[in-house]
N, CA, C and O of each residue as an XYZ file, in Angstrom:
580
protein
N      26.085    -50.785    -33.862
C      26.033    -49.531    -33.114
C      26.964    -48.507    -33.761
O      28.052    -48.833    -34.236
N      26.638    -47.635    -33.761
C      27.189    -46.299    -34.517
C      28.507    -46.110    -33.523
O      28.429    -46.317    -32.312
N      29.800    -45.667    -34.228
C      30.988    -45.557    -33.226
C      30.666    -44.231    -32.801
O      31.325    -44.189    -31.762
N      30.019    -42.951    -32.905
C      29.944    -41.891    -32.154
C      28.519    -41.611    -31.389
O      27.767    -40.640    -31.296
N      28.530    -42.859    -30.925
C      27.467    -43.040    -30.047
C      27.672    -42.356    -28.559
O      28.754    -42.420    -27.976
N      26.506    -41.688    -28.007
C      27.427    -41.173    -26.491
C      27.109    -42.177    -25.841
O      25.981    -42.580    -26.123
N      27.809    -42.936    -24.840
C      27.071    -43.535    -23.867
C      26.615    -42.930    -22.527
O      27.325    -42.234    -21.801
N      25.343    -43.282    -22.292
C      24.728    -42.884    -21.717
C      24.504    -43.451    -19.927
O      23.415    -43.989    -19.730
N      25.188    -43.379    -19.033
C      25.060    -43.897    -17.752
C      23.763    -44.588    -17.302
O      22.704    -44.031    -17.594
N      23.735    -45.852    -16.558
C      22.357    -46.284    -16.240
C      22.997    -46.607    -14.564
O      23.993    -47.180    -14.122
N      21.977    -45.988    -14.052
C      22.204    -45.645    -12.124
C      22.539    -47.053    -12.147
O      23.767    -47.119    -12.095
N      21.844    -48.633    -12.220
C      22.707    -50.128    -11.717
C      24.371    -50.057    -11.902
O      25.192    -50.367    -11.039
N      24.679    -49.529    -13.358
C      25.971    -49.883    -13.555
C      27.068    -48.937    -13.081
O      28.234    -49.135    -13.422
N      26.722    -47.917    -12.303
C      27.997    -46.661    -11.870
C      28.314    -47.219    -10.684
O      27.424    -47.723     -9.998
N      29.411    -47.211    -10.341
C      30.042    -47.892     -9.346
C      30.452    -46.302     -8.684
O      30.878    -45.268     -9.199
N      30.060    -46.728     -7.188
C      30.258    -45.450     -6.559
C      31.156    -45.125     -5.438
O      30.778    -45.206     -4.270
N      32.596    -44.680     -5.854
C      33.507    -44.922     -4.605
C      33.487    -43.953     -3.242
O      32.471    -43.259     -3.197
N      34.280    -43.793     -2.279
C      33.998    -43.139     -1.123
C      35.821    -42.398     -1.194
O      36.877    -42.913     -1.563
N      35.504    -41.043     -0.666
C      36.564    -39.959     -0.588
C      36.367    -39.526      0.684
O      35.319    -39.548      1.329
N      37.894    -38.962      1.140
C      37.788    -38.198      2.386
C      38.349    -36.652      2.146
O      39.369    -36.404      1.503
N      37.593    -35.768      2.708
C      38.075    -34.321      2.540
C      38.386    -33.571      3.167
O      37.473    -32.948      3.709
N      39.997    -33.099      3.535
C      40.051    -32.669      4.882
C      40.078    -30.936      4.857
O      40.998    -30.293      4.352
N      38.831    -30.312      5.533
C      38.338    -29.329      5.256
C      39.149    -28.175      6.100
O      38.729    -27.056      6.394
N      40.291    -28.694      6.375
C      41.223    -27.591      7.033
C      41.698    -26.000      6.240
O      42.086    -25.942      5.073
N      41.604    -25.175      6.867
C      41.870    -23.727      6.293
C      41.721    -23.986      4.682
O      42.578    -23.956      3.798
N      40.308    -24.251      4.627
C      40.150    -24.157      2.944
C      38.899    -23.204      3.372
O      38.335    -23.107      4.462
N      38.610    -22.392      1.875
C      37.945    -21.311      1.412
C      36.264    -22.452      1.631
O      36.171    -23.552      1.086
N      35.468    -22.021      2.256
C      34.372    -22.483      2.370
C      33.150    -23.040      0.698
O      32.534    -24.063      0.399
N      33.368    -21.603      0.018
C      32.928    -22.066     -1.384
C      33.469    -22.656     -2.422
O      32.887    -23.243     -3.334
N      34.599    -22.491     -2.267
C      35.663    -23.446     -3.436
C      35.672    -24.646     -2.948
O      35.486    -25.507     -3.808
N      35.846    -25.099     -1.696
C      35.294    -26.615     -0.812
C      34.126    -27.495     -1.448
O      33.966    -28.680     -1.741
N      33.356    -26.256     -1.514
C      32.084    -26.443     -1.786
C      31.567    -27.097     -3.369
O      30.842    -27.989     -3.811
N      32.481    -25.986     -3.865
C      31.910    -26.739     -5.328
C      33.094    -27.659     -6.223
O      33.072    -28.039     -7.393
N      33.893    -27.799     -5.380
C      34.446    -28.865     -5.378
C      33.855    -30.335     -5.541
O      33.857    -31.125     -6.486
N      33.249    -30.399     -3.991
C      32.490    -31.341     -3.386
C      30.997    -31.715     -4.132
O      30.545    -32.859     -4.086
N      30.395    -30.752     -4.726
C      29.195    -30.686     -5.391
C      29.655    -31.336     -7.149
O      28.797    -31.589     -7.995
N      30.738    -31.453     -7.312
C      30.937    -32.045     -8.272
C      31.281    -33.293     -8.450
O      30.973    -34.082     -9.343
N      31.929    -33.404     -7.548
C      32.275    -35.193     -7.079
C      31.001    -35.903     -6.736
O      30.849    -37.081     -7.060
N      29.874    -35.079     -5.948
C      28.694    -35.566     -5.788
C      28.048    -35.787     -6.633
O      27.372    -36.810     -6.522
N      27.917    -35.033     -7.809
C      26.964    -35.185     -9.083
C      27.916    -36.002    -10.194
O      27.417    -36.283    -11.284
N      29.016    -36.301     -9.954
C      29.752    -37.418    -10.442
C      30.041    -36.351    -12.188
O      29.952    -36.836    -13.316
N      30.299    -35.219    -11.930
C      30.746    -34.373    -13.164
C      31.892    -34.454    -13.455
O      32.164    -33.853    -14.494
N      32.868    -35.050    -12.878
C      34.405    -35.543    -13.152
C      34.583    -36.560    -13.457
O      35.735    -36.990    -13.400
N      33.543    -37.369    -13.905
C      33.762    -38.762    -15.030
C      33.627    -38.776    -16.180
O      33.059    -37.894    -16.825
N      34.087    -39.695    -16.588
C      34.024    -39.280    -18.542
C      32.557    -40.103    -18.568
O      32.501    -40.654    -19.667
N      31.790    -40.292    -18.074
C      30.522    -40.573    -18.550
C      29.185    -40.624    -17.495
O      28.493    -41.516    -17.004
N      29.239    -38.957    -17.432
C      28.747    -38.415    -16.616
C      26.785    -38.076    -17.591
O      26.645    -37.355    -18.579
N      26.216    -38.459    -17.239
C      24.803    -38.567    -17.335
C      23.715    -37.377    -16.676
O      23.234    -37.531    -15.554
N      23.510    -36.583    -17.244
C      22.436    -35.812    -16.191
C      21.308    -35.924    -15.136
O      20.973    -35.226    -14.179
N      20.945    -36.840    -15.571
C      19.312    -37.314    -15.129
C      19.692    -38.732    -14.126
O      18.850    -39.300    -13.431
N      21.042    -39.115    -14.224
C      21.658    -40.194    -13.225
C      22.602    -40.128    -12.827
O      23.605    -39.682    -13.384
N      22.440    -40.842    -11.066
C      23.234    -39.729    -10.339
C      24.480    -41.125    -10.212
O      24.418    -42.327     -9.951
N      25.449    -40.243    -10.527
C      26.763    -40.996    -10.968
C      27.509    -40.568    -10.398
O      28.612    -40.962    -10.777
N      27.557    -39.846     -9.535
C      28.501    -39.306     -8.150
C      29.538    -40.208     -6.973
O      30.310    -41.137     -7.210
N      29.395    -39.912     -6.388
C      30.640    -40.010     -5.137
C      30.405    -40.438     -4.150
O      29.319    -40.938     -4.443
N      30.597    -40.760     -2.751
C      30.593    -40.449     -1.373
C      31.637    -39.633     -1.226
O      32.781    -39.962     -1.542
N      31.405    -38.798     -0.862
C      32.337    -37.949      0.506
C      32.355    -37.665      1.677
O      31.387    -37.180      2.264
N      33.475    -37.926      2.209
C      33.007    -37.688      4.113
C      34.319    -36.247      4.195
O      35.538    -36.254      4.023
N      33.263    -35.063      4.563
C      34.315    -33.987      5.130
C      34.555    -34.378      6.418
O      33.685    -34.847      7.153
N      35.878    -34.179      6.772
C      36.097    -33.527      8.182
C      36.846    -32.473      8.652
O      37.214    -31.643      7.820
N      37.140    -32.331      9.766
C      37.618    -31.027     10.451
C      36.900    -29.560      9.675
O      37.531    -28.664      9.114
N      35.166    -29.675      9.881
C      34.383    -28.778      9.081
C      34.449    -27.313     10.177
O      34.416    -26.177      9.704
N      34.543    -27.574     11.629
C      35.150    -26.709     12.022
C      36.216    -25.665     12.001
O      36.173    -24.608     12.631
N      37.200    -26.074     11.198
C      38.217    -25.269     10.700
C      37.702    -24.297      9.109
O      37.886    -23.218      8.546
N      37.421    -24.794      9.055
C      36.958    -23.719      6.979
C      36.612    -22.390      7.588
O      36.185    -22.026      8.684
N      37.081    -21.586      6.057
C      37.342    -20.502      6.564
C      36.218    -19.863      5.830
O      35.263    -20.481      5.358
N      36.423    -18.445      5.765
C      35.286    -17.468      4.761
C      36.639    -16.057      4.518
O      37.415    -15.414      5.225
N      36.303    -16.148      3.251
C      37.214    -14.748      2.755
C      36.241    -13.200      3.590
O      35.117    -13.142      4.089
N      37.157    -12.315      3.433
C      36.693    -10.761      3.804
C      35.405    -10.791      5.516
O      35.422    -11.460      6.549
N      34.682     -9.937      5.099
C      34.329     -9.650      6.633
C      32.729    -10.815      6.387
O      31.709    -10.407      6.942
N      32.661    -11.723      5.846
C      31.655    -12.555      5.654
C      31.389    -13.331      7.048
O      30.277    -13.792      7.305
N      32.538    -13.446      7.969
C      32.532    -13.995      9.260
C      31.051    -12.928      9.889
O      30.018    -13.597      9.859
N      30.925    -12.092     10.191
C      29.993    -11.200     10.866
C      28.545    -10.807     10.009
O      27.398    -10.653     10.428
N      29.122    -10.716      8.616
C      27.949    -10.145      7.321
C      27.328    -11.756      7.066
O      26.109    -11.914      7.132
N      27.915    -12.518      6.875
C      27.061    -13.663      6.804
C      25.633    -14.166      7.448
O      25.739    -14.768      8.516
N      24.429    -14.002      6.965
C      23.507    -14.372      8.054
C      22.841    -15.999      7.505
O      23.125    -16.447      6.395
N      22.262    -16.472      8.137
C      21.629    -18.274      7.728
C      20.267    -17.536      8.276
O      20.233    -17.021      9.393
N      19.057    -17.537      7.304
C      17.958    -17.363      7.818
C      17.240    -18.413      7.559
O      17.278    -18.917      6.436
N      16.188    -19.101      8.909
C      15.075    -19.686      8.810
C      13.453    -19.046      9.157
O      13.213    -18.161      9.979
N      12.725    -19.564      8.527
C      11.631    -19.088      8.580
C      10.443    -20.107      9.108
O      10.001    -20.828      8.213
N       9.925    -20.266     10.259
C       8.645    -21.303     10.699
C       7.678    -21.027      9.924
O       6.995    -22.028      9.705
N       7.223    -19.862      9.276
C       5.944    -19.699      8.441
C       4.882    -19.104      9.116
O       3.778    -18.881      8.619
N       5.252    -18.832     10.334
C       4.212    -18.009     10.955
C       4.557    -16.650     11.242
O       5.752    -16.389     11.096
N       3.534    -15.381     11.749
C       4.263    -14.531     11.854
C       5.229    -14.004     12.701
O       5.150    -14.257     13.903
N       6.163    -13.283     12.253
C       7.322    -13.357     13.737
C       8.249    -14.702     13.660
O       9.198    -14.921     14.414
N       7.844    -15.482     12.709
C       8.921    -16.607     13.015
C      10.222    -16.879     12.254
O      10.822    -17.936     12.062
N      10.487    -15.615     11.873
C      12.067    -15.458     10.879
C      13.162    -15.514     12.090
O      13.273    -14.657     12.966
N      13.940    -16.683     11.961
C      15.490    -16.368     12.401
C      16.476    -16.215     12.254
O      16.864    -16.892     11.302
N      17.386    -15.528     12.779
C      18.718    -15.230     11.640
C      19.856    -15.297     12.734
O      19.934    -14.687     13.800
N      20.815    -16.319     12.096
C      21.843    -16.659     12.871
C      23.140    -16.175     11.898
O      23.283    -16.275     10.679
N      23.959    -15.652     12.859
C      25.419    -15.176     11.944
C      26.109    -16.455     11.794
O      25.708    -17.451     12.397
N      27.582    -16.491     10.675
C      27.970    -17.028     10.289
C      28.977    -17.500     12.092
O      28.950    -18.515     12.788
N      29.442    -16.682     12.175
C      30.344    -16.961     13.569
C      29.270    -17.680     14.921
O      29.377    -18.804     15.412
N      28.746    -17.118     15.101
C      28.062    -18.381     15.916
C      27.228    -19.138     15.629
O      26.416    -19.328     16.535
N      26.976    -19.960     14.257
C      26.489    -21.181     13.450
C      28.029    -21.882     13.609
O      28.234    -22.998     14.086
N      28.894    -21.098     13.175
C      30.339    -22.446     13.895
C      31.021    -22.895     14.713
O      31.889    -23.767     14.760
N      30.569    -22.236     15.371
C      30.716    -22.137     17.164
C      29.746    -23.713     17.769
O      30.126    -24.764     18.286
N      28.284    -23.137     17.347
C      27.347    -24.045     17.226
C      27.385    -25.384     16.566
O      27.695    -26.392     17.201
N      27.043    -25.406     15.171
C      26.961    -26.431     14.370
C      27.801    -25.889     13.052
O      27.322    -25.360     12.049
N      29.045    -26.141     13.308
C      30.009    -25.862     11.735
C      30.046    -27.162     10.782
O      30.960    -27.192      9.957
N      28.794    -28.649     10.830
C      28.409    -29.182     10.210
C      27.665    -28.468      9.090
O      28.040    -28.446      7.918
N      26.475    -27.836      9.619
C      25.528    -27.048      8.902
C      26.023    -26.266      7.953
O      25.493    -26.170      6.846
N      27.044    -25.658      8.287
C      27.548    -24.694      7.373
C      28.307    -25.426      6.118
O      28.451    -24.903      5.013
N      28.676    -26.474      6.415
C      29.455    -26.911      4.977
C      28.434    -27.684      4.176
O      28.586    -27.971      2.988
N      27.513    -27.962      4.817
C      26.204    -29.308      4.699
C      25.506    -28.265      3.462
O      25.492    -28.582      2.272
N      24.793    -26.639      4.146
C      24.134    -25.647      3.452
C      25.029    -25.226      2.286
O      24.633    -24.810      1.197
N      26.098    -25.369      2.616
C      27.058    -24.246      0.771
C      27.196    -25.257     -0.096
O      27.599    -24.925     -1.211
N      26.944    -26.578      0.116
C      27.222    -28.002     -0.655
C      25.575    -28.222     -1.137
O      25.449    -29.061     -2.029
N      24.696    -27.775     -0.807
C      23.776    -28.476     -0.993
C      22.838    -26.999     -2.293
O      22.189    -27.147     -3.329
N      23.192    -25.907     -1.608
C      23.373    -24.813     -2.921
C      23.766    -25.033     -4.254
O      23.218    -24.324     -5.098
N      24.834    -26.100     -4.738
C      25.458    -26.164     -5.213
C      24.864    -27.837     -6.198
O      25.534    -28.646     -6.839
N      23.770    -27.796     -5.986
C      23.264    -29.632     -6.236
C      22.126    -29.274     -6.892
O      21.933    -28.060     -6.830
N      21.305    -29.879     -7.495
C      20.622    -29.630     -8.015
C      19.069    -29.766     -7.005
O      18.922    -30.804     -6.360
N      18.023    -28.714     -6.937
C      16.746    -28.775     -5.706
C      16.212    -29.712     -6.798
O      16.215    -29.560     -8.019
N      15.790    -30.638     -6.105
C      14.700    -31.772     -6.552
C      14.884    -33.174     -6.195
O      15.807    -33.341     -5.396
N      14.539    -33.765     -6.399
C      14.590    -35.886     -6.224
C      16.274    -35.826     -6.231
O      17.066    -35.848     -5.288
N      16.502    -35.738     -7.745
C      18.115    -36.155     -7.552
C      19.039    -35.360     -7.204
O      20.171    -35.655     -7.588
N      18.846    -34.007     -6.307
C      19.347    -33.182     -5.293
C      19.615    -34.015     -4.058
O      20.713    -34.140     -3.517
N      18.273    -34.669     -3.612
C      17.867    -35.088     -2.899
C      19.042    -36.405     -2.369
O      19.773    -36.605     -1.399
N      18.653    -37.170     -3.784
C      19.652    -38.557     -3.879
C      21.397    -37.879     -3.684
O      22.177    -38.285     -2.822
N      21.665    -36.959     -4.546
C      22.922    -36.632     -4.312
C      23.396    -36.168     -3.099
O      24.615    -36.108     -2.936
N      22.377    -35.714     -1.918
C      23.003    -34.875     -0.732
C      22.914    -36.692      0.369
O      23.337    -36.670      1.525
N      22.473    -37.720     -0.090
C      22.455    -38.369      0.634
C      23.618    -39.074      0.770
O      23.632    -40.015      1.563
N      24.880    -38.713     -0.038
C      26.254    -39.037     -0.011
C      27.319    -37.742      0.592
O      28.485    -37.675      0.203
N      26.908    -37.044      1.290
C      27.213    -36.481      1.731
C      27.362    -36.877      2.890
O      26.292    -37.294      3.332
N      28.858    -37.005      4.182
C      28.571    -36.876      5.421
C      29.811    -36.119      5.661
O      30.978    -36.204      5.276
N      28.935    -35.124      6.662
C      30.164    -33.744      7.354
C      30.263    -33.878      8.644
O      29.305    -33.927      9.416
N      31.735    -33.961      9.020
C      32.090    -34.058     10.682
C      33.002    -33.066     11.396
O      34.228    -33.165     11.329
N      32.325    -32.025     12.139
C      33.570    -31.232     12.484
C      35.193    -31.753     13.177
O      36.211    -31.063     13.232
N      35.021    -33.079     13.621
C      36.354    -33.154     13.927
C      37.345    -34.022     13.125
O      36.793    -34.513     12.139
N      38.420    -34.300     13.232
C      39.391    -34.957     12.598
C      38.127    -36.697     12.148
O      37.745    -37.071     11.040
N      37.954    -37.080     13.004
C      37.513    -38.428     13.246
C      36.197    -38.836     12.207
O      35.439    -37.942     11.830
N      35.989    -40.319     11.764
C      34.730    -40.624     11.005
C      34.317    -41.847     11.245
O      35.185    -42.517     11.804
N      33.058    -42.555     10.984
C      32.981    -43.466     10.937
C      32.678    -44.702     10.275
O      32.120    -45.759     10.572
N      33.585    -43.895      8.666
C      33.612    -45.123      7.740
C      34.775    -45.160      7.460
O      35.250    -44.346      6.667
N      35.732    -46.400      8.217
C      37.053    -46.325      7.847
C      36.715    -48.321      7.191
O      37.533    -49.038      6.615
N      35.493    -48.613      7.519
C      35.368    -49.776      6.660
C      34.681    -49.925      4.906
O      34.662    -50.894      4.147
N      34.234    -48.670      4.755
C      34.515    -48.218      2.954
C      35.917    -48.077      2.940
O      35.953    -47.341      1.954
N      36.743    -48.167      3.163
C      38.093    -47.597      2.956
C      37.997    -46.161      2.060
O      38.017    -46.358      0.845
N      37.932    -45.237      2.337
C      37.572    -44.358      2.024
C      39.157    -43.655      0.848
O      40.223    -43.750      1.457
N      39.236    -43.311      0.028
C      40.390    -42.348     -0.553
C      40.404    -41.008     -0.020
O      39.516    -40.165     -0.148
N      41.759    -40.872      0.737
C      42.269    -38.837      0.363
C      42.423    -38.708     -0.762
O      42.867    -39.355     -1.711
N      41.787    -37.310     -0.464
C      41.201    -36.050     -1.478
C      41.496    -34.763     -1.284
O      40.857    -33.903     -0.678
N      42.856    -34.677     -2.035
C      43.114    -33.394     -1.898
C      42.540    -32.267     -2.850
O      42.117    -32.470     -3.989
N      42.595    -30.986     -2.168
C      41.219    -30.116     -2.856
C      42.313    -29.177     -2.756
O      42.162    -28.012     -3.125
């Protein structure tokens, strides 16, 4: 074998550990692509494109994250049913009021690649607005961000 060979990751052999992230008064997008990198496993020295060599992460306290400038009010989350009349648009302040899961779940998942192994990578994702989780039997690592 040639010594400047790259090696190339194969999904059996990546061993995939579990992190905890405590999402207190942190900047919502820097959180974010933080987290989107640990997910796509881009902070290993033998990081693979096409295999997903990533992370678990469990956020919590997703209720607390913040948003720089007046993005609290200008922020909108739109969904669309596909019929007519069926656009909805919810502000950033009462989506966290509501579900401040969603909101860290949506800026993390921006941040991944849309397709199959988007797909595979958001499935290591779990976000909890409060302090509390329920994998303390991964033994999970803090992760400071």
């Amino acid at each position: 074998m040639n010594a400047n060979a790259t090696k190339m990751a194969k999904s059996q052999e990546v061993e995939h550990k579990w992190f905890v992230v405590d999402a207190t008064d942190k900047v919502l997008g820097r959180l974010a692509t933080e987290v989107a990198t640990i997910l796509r496993g881009k902070n290993k020295p033998f990081f693979t494109p096409h295999v997903d060599c990533g992370d678990y992460v469990v956020i919590v306290n997703a209720d607390k994250v913040k948003l720089t400038g007046k993005k609290l009010d200008q922020k909108v989350y739109k969904t669309f049913s596909g019929y007519p009349g069926g656009l909805k648009e919810v502000t950033y302040r009462r989506m966290m009021q509501e579900k401040p899961e969603v909101v860290v779940y949506h800026a993390v998942r921006g941040m991944v690649p849309h397709g199959p192994l988007g797909d595979a990578v958001m499935k290591k994702l779990r976000v909890y607005s409060g302090p509390d989780h329920p994998h303390a039997a991964q033994q999970p690592e803090e992760l400071s961000i």
